[in-house]
C-alpha positions in Angstrom: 22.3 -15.6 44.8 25.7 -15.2 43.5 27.0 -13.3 40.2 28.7 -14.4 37.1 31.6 -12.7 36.1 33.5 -13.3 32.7 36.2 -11.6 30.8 37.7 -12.0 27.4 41.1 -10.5 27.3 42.5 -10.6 23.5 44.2 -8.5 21.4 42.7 -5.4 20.0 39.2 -6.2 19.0 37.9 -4.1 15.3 35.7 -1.5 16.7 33.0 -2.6 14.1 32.3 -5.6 15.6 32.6 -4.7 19.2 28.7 -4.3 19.9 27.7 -7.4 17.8 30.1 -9.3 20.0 28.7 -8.0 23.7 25.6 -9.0 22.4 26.3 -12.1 20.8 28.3 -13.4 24.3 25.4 -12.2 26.4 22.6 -13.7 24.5 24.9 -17.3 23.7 25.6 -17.5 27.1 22.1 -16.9 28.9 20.7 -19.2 26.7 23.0 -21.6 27.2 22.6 -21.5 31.0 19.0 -21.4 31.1 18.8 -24.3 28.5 21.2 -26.4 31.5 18.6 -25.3 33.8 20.3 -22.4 35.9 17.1 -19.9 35.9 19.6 -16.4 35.9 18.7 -13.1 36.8 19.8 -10.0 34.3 22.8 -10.4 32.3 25.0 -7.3 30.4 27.6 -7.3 28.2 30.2 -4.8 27.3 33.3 -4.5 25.5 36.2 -2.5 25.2 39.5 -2.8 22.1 41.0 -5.8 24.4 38.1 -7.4 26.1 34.1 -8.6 26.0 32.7 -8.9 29.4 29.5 -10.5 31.0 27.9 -10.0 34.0 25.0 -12.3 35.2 22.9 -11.7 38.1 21.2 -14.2 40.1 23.2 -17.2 39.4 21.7 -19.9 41.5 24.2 -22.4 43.1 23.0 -25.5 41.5 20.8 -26.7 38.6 17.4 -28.1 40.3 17.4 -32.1 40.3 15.0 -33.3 37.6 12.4 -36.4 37.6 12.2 -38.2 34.3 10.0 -40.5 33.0 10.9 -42.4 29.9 8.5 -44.8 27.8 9.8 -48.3 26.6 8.5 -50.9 24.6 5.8 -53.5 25.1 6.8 -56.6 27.0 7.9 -59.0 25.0 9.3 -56.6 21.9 12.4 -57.9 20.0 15.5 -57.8 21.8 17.3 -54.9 19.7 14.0 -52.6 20.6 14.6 -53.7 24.1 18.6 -52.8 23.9 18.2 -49.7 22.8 15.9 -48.6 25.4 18.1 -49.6 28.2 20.9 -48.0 26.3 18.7 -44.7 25.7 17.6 -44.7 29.4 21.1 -45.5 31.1 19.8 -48.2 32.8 21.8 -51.8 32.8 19.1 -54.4 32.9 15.1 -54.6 32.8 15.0 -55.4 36.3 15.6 -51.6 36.5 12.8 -50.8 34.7 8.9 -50.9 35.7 6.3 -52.1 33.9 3.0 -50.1 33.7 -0.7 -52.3 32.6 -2.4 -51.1 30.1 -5.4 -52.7 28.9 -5.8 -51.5 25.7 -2.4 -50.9 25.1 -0.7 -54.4 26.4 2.0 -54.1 29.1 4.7 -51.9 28.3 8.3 -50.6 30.3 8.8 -47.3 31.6 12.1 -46.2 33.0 12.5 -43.3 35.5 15.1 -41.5 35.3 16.5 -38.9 38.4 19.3 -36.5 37.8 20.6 -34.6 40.6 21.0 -31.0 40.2 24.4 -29.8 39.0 26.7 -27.1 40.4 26.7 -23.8 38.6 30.7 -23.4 38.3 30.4 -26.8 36.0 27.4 -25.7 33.9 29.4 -22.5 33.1 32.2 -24.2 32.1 30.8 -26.2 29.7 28.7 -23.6 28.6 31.5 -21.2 28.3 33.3 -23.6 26.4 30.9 -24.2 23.8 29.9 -20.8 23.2 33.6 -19.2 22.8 34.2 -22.5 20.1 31.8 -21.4 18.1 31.8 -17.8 18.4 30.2 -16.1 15.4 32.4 -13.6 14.4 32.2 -12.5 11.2 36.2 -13.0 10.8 38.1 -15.0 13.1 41.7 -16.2 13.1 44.5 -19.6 14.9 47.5 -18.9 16.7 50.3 -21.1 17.0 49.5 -24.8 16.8 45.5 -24.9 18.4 43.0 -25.1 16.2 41.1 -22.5 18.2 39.9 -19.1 16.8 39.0 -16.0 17.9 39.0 -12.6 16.4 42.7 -11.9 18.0 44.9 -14.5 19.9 43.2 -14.6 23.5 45.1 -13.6 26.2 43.6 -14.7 29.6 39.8 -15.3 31.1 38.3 -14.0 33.8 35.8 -16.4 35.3 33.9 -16.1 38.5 31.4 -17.2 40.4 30.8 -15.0 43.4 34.5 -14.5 43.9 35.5 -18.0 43.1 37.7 -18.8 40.3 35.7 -21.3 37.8 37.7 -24.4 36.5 37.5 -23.6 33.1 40.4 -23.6 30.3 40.4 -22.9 26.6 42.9 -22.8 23.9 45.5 -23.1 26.5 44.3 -20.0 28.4 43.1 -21.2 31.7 40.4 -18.8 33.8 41.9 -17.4 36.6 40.8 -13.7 38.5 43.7 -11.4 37.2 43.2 -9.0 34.4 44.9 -5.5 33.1 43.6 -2.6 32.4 45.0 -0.1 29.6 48.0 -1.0 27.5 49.6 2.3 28.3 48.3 3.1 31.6 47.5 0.4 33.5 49.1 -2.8 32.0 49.6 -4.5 35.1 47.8 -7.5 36.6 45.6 -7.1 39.3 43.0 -9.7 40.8 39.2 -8.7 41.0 36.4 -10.7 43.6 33.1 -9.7 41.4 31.7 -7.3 39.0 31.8 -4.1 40.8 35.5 -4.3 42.1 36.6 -5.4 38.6 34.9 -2.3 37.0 35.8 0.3 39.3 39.7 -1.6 39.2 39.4 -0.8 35.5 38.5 2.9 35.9 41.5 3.1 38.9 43.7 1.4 35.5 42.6 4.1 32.7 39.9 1.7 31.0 35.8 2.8 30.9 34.4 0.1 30.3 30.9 1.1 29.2 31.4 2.2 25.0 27.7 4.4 25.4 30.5 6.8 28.6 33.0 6.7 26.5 31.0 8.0 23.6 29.8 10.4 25.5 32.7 11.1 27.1 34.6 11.8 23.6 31.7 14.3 22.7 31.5 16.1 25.9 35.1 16.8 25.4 35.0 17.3 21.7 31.9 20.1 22.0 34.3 21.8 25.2 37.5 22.1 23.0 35.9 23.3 19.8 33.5 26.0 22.2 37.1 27.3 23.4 38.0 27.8 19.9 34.7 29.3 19.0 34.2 26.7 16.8 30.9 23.9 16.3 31.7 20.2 16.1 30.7 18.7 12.8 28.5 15.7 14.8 28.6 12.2 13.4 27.1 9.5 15.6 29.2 6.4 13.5 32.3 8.2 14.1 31.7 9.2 17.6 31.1 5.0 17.9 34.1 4.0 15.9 36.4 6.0 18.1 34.6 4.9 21.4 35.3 1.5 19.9 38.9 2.1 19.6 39.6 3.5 22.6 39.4 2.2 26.4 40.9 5.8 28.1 39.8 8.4 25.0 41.7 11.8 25.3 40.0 14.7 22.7 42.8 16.9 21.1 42.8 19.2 18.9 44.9 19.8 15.3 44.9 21.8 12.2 45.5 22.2 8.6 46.4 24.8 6.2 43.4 27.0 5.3 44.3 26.4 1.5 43.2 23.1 1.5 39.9 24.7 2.1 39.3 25.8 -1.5 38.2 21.9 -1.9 34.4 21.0 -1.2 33.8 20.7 2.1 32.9 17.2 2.0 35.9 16.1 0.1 37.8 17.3 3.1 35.4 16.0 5.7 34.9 12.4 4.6 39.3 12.5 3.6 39.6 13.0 7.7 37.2 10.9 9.0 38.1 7.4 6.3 41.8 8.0 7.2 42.6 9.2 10.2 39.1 9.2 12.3 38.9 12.2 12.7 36.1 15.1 13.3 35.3 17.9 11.3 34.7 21.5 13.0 32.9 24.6 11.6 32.2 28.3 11.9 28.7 28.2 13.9 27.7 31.7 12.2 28.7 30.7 8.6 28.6 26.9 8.8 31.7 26.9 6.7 34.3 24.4 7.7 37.1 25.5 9.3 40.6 24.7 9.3 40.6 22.5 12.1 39.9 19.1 13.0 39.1 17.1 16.9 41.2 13.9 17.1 41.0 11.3 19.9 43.8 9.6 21.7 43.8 6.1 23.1 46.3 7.9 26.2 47.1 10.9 28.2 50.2 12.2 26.7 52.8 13.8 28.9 53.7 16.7 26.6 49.6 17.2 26.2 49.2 15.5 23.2 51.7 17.4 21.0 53.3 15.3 19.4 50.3 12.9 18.4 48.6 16.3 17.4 51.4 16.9 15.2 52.0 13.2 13.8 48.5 13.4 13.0 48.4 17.1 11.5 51.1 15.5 8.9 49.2 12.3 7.7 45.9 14.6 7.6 47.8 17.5 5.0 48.9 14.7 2.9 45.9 12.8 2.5 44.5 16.4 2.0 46.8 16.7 -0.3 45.9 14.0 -2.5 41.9 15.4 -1.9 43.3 18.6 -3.0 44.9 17.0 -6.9 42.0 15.1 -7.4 39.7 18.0 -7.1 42.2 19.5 -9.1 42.6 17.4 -12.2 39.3 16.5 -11.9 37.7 19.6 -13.0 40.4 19.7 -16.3 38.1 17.1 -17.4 34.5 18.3 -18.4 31.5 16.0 -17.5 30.0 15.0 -20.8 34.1 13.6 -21.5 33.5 11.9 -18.3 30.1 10.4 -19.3 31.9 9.4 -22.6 34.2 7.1 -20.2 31.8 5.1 -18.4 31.9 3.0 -21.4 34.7 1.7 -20.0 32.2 0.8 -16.7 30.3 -2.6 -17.0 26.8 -2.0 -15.1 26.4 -6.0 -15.2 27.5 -8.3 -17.9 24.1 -8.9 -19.5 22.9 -5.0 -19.2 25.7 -3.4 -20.5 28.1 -0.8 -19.9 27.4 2.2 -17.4 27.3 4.5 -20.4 24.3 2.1 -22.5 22.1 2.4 -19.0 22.1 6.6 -19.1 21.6 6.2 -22.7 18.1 4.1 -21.1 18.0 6.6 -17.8 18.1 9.6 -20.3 14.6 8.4 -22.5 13.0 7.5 -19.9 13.5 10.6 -17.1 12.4 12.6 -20.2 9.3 10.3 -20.8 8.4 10.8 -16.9 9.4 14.4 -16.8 6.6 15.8 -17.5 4.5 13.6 -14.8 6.5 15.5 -12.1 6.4 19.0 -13.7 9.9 18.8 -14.3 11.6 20.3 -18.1 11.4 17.1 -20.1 14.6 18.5 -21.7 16.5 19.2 -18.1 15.4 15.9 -17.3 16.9 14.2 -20.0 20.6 16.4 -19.6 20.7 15.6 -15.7 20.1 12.3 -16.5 23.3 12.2 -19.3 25.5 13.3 -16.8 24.2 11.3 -13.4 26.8 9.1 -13.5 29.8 11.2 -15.1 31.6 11.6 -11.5 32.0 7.6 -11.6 35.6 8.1 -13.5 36.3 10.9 -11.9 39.5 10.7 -9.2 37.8 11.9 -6.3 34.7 9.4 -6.3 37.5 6.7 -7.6 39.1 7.5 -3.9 35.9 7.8 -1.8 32.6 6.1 -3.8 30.0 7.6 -0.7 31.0 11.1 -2.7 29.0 10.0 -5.7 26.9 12.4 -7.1 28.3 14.9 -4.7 30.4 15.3 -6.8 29.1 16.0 -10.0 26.8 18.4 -8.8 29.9 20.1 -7.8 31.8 19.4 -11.2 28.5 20.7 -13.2 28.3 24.1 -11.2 31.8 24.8 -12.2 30.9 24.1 -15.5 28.0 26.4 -15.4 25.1 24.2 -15.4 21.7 24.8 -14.7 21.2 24.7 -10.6 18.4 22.1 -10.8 20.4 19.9 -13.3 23.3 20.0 -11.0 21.3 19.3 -8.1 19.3 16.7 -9.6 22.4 15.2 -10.8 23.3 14.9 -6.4 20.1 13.8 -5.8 19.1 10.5 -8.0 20.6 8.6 -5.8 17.8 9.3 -2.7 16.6 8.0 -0.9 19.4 5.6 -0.2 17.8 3.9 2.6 14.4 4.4 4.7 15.9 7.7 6.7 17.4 9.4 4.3 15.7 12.2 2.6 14.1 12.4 -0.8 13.8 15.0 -3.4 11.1 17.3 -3.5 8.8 18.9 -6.2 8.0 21.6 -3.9 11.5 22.7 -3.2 12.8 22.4 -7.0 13.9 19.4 -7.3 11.0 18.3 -10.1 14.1 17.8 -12.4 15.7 15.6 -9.8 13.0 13.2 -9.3 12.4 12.3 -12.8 15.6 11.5 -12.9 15.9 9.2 -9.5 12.5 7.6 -10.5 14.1 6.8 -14.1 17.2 5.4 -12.5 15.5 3.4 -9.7 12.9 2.2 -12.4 15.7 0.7 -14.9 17.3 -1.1 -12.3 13.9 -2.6 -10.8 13.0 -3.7 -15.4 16.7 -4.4 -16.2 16.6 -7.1 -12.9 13.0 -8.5 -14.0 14.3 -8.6 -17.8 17.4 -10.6 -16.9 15.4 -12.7 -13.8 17.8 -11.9 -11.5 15.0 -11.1 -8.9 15.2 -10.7 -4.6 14.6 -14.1 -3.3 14.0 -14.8 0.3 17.0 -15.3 1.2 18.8 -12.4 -0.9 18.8 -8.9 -2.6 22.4 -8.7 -3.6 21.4 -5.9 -5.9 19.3 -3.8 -3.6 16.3 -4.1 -5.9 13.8 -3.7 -2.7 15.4 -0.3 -1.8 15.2 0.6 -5.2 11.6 -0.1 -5.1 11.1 1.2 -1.5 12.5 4.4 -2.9 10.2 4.9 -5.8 7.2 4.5 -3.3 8.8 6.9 -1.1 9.3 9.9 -4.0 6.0 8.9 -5.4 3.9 9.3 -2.0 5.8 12.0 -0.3 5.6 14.2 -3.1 2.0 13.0 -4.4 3.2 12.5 -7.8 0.6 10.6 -10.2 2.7 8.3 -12.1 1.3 5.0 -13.7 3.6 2.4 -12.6 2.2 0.1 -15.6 3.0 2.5 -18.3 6.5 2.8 -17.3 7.4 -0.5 -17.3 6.7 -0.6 -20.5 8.2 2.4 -21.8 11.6 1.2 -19.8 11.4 -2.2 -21.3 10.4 -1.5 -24.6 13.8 -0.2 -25.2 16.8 -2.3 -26.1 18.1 -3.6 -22.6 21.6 -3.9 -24.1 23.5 -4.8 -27.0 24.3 -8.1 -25.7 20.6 -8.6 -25.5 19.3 -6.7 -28.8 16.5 -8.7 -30.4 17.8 -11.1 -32.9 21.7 -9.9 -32.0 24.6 -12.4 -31.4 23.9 -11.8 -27.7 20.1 -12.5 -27.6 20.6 -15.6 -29.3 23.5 -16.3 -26.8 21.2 -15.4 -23.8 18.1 -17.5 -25.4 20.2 -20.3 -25.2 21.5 -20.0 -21.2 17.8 -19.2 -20.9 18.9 -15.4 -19.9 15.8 -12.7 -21.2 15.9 -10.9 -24.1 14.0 -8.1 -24.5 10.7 -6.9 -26.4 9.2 -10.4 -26.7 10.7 -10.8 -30.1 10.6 -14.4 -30.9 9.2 -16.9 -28.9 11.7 -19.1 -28.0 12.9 -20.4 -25.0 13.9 -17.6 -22.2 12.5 -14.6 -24.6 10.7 -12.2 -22.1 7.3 -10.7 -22.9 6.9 -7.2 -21.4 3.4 -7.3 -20.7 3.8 -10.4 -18.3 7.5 -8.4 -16.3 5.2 -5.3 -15.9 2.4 -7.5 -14.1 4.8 -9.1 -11.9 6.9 -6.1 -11.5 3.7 -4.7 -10.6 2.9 -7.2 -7.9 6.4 -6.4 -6.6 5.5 -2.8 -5.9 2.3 -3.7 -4.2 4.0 -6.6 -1.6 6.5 -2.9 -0.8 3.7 -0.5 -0.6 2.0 -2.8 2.0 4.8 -3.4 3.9 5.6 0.4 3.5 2.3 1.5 4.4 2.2 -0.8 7.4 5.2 0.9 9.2 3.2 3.9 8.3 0.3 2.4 11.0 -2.0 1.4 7.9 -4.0 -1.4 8.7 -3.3 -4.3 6.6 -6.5 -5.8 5.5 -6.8 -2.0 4.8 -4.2 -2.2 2.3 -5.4 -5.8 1.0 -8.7 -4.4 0.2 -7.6 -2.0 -1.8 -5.2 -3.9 -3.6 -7.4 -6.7 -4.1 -9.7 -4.7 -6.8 -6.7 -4.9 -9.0 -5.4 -2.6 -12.2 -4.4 -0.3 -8.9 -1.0 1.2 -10.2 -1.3 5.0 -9.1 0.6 5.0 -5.9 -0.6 8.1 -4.7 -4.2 7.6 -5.4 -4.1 4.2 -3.6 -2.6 5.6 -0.4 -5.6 8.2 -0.6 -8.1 4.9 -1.3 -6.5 3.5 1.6 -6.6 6.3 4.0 -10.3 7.5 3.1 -11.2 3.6 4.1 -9.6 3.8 7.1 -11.3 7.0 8.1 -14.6 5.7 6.9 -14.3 2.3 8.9 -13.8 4.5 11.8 -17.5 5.8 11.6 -20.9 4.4 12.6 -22.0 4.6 9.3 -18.6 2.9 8.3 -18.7 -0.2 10.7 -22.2 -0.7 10.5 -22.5 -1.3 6.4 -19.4 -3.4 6.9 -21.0 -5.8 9.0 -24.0 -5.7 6.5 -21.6 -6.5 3.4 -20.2 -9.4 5.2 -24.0 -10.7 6.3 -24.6 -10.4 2.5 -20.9 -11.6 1.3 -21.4 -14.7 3.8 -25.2 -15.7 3.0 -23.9 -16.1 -1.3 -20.9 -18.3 -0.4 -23.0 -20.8 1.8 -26.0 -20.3 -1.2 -23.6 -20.5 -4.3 -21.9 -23.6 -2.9 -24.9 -25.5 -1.6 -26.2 -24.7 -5.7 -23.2 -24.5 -7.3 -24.0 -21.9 -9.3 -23.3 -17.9 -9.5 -25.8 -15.3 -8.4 -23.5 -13.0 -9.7 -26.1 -10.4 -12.5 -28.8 -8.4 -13.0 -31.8 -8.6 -11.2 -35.9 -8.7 -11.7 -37.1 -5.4 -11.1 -40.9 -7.4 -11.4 -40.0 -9.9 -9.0 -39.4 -7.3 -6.0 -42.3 -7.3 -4.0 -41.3 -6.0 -0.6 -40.7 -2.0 -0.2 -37.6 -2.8 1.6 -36.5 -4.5 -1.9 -37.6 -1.6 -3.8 -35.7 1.0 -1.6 -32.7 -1.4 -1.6 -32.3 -1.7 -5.2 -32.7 1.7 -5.7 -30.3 2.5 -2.9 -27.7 0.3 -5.3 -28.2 2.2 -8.5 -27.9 5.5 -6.7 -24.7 4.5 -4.9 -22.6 3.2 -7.8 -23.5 6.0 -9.7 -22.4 8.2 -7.0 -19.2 6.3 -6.1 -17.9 5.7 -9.6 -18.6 9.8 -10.2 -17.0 10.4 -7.4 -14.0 8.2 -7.7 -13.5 9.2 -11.5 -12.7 12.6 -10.0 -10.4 11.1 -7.4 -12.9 12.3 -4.3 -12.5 8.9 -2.4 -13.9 10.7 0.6 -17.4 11.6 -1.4 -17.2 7.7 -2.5 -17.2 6.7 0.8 -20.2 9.1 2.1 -21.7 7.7 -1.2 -21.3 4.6 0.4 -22.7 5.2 3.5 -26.0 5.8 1.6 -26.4 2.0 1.6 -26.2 1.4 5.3 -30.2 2.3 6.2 -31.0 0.4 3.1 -29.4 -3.2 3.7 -30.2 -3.0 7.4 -33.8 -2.5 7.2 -33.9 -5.1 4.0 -32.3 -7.9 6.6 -34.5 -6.9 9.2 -37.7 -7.3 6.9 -36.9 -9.7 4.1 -36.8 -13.6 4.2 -33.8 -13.7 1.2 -34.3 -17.8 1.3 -38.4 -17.4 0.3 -39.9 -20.4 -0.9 -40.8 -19.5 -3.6 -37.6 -20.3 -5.9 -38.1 -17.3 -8.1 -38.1 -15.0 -5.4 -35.1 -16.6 -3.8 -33.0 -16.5 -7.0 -33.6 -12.7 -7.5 -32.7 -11.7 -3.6 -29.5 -13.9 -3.6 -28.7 -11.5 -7.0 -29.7 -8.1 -4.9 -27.7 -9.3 -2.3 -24.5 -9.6 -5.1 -25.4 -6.5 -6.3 -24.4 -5.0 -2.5 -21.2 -6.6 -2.7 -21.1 -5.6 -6.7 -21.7 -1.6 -5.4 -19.0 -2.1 -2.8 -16.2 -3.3 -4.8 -15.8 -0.1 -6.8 -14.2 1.5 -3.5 -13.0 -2.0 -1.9 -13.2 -5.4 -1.4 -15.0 -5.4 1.8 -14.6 -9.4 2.5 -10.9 -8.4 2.8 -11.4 -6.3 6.0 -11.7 -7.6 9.8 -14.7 -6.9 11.9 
């Protein structure tokens, strides 16, 4: 079979959108040409600064002809129905059409309808066509008078199928089998026959096209220059991509800067090189200080060896340096608390307030939860003052991903306490589901109290206002903020009640604009914004207790989707949950995790199976007598010894599992548990539950609910397969 060959030659391409492009041309296009009927073999994509390419394998040379049968309508229907079948069927009169007997149906027409395979170069014109018209780029852009866009005016296409030019033309450009290869070092045309005489044509013009070699290949040379200089290379995967995206030829050199500059944080410098001039950051390998020097890459072999784009970029690197350097500088003039005074110049959100009137909230409460995390209530509520100080300062002002960085390093030169200056870093974690949190058992107590505080007045600010995720959005990261709280609670076994802290964060005022019985309130009652505290009952007045139930719910719907990437089984999770009043993170991980293991025994599997024998026998019999066997029953009125040993069984067990669970020993509740498999078996096995005698019937239905009753302290068993 023959191969597919496409090229999109353009000016330079963003390197950010480089591999959503490949992609997005190789899964547009196969789907296109399987849809027409062309079953292809494997397709990939690739894509340099001036070109996305495709190559498809096992392109057949025709589309397979295809037998159609289309229904009409019954003979004799109106004319119009009649008309529009013809029309619909490409056929010009009934005598074209057939008519199939039906005897209960009536006579009816059917058309059939044969289309003859098509040729391939055809389908992948049209299909090309179609796809590059409605690219999805995220930007795109028209050049001279066509109404065409792409993400740079397109050059020239390359189209081929096995060697043969496809007739194909868009916005102008028609497909031929002549590209170029590097701007600088190979920007002549040459023709190409197929996929492996254009690629190794492109190496032979200075252009690697595969962005994973030239990653590799800018690292391979990167680690060699800074081991000649006895140096380590600072390693940052989205950099390493970023330049592989800008370059089709990359060339590793090597600059420098003057060692004063060091006297700045590290990562001042670091991030200063990378967002201006893409550069990479070296250190000593014995101190893991940063060094002077810095790995730049090169789009093209330079005949002086690269010095003069090693010194053009040395220049642009000391001044933005520089300007690193003075806002470090001036920075530290200012002390933090005369920072934290200026974020009342910072609006968090119109209806919450002003940066400054959310740590006045973050303060309170990371001093309420302090001591739940073993953390100095007092340290707690200082880290929290100054958490968002570094917001006005100059150097987060220039690079915002330095945030908290920062102030840790502003409050050690002020002399703060190290945990308050570290916790004043760390709030912010985890940012995402890799990044790290902080830990109790590496000092960071103070730092959690304060990251749960901050997370957990975003999460009640958002539910005060109702500005909650939907499905189709989380423009305020609400989810992460949750996700995060989950992740500081569980992997730090921290008991905090969820419930309690809802409350505590939103019995506070919210913000001015919202004070209870304010201007603002009475503004927000009437756009039906929330006001807080539940004071009044009018329209769009929040009550607390209801956002901490909801809120609530929100945390459970993250913990099972949290705890499911973890490998917890779901009905698991939904068990659990189901008992309700379950706020203690920690403790309902444990539940979970002690279920599982249980589940996994005889004992386990085998009183499951008897909880859903005695679950499913009281739905059929409470529906069938519409009535509730849910209560006590008649000790008199057991007469078997299988009864007896049952109902003693019960008492025993939910004595033992509620003992057991009120010291948080979920694995003694579940052994206490297993104490009821030898019980219910033999009961099933001996006893008729639906006696004849009404009496007797009544009172087993209620032992049976009392099985499910003892149960339900640990789980809700009808919740989990098997």
């Amino acid at each position: 079979m023959a191969e597919l060959l496409l090229e999109l030659f353009s000016e330079e391409i963003p390197s950010r959108m480089q591999a959503r492009a490949a992609e997005d041309l190789k899964r547009l296009v196969t789907e296109g040409l399987r849809a027409a009927g062309l079953h292809i073999g494997e397709a990939h994509s690739f894509a340099t600064p001036r070109r996305l390419t495709l190559a498809v394998e096992d392109v057949p040379a025709e589309s397979p002809a295809v037998s159609e049968e289309r229904k009409g309508p019954r003979v004799g229907a109106p004319e119009q129905a009649v008309a529009g079948f013809l029309k619909a069927a490409g056929l010009a009169s009934l005598a074209d059409a057939e008519i199939v007997h039906d005897e209960k149906k009536g006579d009816y027409y059917i058309a059939r309808i044969e289309k003859p395979g098509r040729a391939a170069a055809a389908i992948v014109a049209d299909v090309v066509s179609g796809v590059l018209a409605k690219f999805p780029w995220p930007k795109s852009m028209r050049w001279g008078a066509d109404t065409f866009q792409w993400i740079r005016p397109l050059k020239s296409i390359v189209c081929l199928i096995d060697g043969a030019v496809v007739p194909l033309e868009v916005a102008g450009v028609t497909a031929g089998n002549a590209t170029r290869g590097h701007r600088f070092h190979g920007n002549a045309l040459f023709e190409v026959t197929g996929f492996e005489d254009y690629a190794e044509k492109l190496a032979g013009h200075a252009v690697m096209l595969n962005a994973e070699e030239r990653a590799e290949e800018i690292k391979e040379q990167a680690a060699a220059l800074a081991e000649k200089a006895k140096l380590e290379l600072i390693e940052d995967e989205a950099l390493l991509a970023e330049n592989a995206g800008l370059t089709e030829w990359p060339v590793v050199l090597m600059g420098s800067f003057d060692e004063s500059f060091l006297d700045v944080p590290a990562e001042c410098l670091t991030t200063s090189m990378k967002m201006h001039q893409k550069c990479f950051s070296l250190r000593d390998p014995k101190t893991k200080k940063l060094a002077n020097r810095f790995i730049l890459v090169s789009n093209l072999t330079a005949t002086d060896g690269g010095a003069e784009i090693v010194s053009g970029n040395e220049k642009v690197i000391r001044a933005r340096l520089s300007d690193a350097k003075f806002f470090w500088e001036q920075d530290l003039k200012r002390p933090l608390d005369e920072m934290a005074i200026a974020l009342e110049g910072i609006t968090f959100h119109e209806k919450l307030g002003t940066q400054k009137e959310r740590v006045e909230r973050i303060k309170e409460l990371a001093f309420q939860i302090a001591g739940a995390v073993d953390a100095d209530p007092q340290d707690a509520r200082r880290a929290a003052e100054l958490s968002k100080a570094d917001l006005v300062s100059g150097m987060v002002g220039e690079f915002p991903e330095l945030q908290g960085l920062m102030g840790r390093y502003y409050a050690e030169h002020a002399g703060a306490k190290p945990e308050i200056a570290r916790a004043i870093e760390l709030h912010y974690k985890p940012k995402g589901p890799t990044d790290i949190v902080p830990k109790e058992d590496e000092g960071d107590a103070v730092a959690i109290a304060v990251a749960l505080a901050d997370k957990l007045d975003t999460l009640v600010g958002f539910w005060a206002i109702d500005e909650k995720p939907t499905g189709s959005g989380d423009p305020y990261q609400l989810r992460r903020a949750a996700l995060g709280v989950i992740r500081i609670v569980i992997e730090n076994d921290l008991r905090v009640p969820l419930m309690k802290v809802f409350e505590q964060a939103a019995a506070s005022p919210l913000t001015p604009t919202l004070s209870p019985g304010g201007e603002g309130a009475r503004r927000a009652r009437g756009t039906g914004s929330l006001s807080p505290r539940g004071e009044g009952q009018g329209e769009g007045v929040f009550d607390p207790a209801s956002l901490s139930k909801d809120l609530l719910s929100f945390f459970a719907d993250r913990l099972k989707v949290y705890l499911k990437d973890k490998g917890a089984r779901h009905d698991l999770i939904d068990a659990v949950f189901s008992l309700g009043g379950q706020d203690d993170l920690a403790l309902i991980v444990r539940r979970v995790e002690a279920l599982g293991e249980f589940l996994k025994t005889d004992d386990g599997a085998t009183l499951l199976a008897g909880v859903k024998r005695a679950s499913n026998i009281l739905a059929i019999e409470e529906k069938k007598d519409k009535t509730s066997y849910t209560g006590g029953y008649d000790l008199k009125l057991l007469r078997e010894n299988e009864e007896l040993a049952l109902a003693a069984a019960i008492e025993s067990v939910k004595q033992d599992t509620v003992a057991a669970l009120n010291v948080e020993n979920f694995k003694g509740a579940m052994n206490a548990l297993a104490e009821l498999r030898a019980p219910v078996d033999a009961f099933f096995e001996k006893v008729t539950v639906n006696a004849p005698d009404p009496a007797l019937r009544d009172n087993r239905l209620k032992l049976l609910s009392e099985i499910r009753a003892a149960t339900l302290t640990v789980a809700d068993f009808s919740k989990i397969a098997g």
